[in-house]
C-alpha positions as protocol buffer text, in pm:
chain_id: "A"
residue {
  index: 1
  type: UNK
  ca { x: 3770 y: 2116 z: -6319 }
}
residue {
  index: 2
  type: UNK
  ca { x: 3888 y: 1817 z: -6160 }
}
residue {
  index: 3
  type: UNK
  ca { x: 3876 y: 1468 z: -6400 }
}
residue {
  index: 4
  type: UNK
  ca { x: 3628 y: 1278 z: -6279 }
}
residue {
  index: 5
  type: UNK
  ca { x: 3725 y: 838 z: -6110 }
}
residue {
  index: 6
  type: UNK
  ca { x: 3599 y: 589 z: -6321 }
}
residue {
  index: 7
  type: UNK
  ca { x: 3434 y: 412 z: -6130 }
}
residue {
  index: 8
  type: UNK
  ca { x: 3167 y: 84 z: -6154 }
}
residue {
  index: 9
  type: UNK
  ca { x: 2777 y: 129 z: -6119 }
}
residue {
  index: 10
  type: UNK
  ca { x: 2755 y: -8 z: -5779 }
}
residue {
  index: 11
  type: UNK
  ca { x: 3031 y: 290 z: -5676 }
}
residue {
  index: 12
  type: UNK
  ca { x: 2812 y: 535 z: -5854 }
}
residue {
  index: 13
  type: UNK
  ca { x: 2506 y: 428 z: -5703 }
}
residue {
  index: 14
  type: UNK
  ca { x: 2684 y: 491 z: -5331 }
}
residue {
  index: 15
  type: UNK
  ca { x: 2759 y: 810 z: -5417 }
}
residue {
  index: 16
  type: UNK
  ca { x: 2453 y: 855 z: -5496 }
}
residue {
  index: 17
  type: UNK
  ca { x: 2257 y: 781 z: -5222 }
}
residue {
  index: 18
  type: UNK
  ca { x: 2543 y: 944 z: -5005 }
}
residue {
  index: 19
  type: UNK
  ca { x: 2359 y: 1266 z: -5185 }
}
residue {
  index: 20
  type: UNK
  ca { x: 1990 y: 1198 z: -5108 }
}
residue {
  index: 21
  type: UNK
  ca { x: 1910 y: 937 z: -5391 }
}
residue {
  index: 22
  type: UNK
  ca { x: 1753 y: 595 z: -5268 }
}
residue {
  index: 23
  type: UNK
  ca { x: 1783 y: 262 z: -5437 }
}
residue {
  index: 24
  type: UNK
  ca { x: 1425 y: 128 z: -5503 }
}
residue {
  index: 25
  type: UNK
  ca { x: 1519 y: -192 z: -5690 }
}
residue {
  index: 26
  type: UNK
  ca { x: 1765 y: -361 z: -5918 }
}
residue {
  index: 27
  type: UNK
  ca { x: 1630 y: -529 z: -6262 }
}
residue {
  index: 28
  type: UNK
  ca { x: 1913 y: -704 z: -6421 }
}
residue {
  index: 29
  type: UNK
  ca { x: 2230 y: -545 z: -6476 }
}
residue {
  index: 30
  type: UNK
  ca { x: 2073 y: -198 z: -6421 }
}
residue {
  index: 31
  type: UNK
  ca { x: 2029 y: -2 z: -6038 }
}
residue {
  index: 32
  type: UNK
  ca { x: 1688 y: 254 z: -6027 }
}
residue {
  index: 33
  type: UNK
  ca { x: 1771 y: 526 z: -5801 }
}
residue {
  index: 34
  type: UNK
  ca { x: 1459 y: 822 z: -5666 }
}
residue {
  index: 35
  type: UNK
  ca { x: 1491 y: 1105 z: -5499 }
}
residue {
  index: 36
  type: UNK
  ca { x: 1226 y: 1218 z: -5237 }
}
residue {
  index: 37
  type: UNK
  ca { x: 1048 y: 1510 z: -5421 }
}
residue {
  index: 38
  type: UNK
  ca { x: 1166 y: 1460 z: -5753 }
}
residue {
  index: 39
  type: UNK
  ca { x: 1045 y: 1316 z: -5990 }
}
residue {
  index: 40
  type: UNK
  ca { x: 1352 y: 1216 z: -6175 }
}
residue {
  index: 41
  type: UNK
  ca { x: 1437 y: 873 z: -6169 }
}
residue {
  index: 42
  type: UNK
  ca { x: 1784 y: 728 z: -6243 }
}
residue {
  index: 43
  type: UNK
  ca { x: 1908 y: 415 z: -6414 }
}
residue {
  index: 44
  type: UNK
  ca { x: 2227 y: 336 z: -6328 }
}
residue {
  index: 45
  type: UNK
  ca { x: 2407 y: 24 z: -6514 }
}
residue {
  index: 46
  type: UNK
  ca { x: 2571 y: -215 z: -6295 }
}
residue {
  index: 47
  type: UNK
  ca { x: 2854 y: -196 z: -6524 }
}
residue {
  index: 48
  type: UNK
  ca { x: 3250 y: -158 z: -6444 }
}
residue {
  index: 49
  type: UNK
  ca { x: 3288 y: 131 z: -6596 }
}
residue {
  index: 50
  type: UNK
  ca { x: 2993 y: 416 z: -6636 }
}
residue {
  index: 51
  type: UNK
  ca { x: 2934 y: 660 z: -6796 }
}
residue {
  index: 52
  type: UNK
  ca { x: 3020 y: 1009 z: -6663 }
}
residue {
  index: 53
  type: UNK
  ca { x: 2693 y: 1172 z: -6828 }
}
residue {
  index: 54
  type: UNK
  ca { x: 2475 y: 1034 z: -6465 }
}
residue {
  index: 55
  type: UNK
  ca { x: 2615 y: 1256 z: -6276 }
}
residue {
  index: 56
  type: UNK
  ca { x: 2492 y: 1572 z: -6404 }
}
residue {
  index: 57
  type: UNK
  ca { x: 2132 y: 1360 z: -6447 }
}
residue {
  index: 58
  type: UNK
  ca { x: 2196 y: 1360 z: -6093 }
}
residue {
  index: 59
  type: UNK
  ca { x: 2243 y: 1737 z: -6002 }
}
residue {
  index: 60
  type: UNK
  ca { x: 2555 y: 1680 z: -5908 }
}
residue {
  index: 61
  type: UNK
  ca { x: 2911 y: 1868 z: -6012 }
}
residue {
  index: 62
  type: UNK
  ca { x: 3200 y: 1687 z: -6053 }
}
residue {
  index: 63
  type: UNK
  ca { x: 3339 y: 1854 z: -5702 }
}
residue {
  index: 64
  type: UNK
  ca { x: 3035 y: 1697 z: -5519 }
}
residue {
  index: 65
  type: UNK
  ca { x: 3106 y: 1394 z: -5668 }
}
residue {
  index: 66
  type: UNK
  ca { x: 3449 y: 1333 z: -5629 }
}
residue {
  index: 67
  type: UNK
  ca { x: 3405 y: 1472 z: -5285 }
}
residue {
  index: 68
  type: UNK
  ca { x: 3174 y: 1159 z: -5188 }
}
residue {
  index: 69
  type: UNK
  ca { x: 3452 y: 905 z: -5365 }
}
């Protein structure tokens, strides 16, 4: 498995929406991401480093993600 970029929260949240995800709103120093038809909603800190734990909230693998990068 490839190691996975650290990246900040506003790289994250691209990636993100580059997989379906849409960016409702931003409170603070935190993004909210939904997903048509799920129900899941993610909270993504607008940090500069995040943690790597979001991405399988996401339904993502680490190939998908560091494909989008």
């Amino acid at each position: 498995m490839p190691p996975l970029a650290l990246l900040s929260g506003r790289d994250v949240a691209k990636v993100f929406v580059a997989h379906g995800w849409r960016i409702v709103r931003q409170r603070g120093s935190h993004i909210i991401l939904t997903r048509e038809g799920d129900m899941l909603t993610l909270s993504v800190p607008d940090h500069d480093e995040v943690a790597r734990g979001l991405i399988r909230a996401a339904g993502l693998t680490v190939e998908q993600f560091n494909a989008r990068i």
